[in-house]
N, C-alpha and C positions, 0 to 999 in steps of 0.2 A: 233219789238223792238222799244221804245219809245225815244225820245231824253230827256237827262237828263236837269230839271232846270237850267240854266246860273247861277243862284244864289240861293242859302238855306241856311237860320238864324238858329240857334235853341241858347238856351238857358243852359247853361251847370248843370253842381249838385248842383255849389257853387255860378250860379248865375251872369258867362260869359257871353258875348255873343259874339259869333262865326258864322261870315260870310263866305262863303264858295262860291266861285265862279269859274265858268269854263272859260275855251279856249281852244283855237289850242295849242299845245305843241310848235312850234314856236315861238307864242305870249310869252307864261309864260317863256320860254328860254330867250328872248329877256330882259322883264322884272327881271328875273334874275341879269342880267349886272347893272342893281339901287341899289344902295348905299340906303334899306329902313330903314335902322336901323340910319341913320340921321332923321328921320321924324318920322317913326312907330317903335315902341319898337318893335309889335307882328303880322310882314308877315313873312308866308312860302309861298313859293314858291316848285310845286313840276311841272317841265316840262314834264315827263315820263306820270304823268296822267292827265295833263292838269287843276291841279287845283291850286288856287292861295286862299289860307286862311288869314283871318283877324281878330283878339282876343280884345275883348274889355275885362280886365281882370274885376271881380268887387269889391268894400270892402271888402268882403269874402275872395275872394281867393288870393286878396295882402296880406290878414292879416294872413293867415294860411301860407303864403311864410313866410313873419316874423316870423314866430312860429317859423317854421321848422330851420329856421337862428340861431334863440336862442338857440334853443334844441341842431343843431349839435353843436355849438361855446362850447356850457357847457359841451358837450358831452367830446368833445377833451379837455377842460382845465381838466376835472376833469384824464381823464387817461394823463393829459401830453402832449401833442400833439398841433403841430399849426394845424390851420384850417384857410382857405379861402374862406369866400361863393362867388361864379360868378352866377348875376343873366344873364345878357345880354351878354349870349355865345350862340354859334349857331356849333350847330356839325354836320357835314356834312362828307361823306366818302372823301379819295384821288380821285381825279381829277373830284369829284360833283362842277358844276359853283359855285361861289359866291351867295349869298341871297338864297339857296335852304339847305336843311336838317329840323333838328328838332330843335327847341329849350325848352328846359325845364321850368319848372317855377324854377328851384334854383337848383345849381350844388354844391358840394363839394370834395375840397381837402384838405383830411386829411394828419398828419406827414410829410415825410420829401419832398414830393410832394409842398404841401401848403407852406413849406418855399426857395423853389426853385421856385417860381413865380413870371417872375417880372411885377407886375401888376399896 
């Protein structure tokens, strides 16, 4: 069995790029406990498989978030409805540390969710 890369780049559909780097589950727990979303909009942190991810989003894929902003915003006026796009959420299960789970590129709530937000 071979030891995986510490680090692997690749380059996403839309023309990201996505750093991918390993550790000790430890380490990436430890790292956890930082506060990255003062600094970096897009680290996951995953301690269970010891890998710590880094998104560099590109033109592309900011601008298809924007799309998708517009789309849902018109979506909801046209049937009625508030809507609240969140880009910089981060969903995580109950009792996952801080700075670990998934973040989306653009989350929405619709009706009477999106007007119970106090954002």
């Amino acid at each position: 069995m071979s030891t995986p890369a510490p680090v692997t780049t690749h380059v996403g559909p839309l023309g990201s790029t996505v750093h991918i780097l390993r550790a000790d589950a430890g380490t990436v727990a430890e790292l956890a406990a930082v506060d990255w979303n003062r600094h970096f909009r897009r680290v996951c942190l995953d301690p269970v498989r010891g890998l710590i991810t880094l998104m560099a989003p590109s033109h592309l894929h900011e601008d298809l978030t924007k799309i998708f902003d517009d789309i849902v915003e018109t979506a909801a006026d046209g049937l009625g409805q508030l809507s609240k796009g969140l880009r910089s959420v981060r969903l995580r299960g109950r009792g996952e540390p801080p700075g670990t789970g998934m973040e989306p590129d653009c989350t929405f709530y619709v009706g009477k969710r999106a007007g119970s937000l106090n954002l």
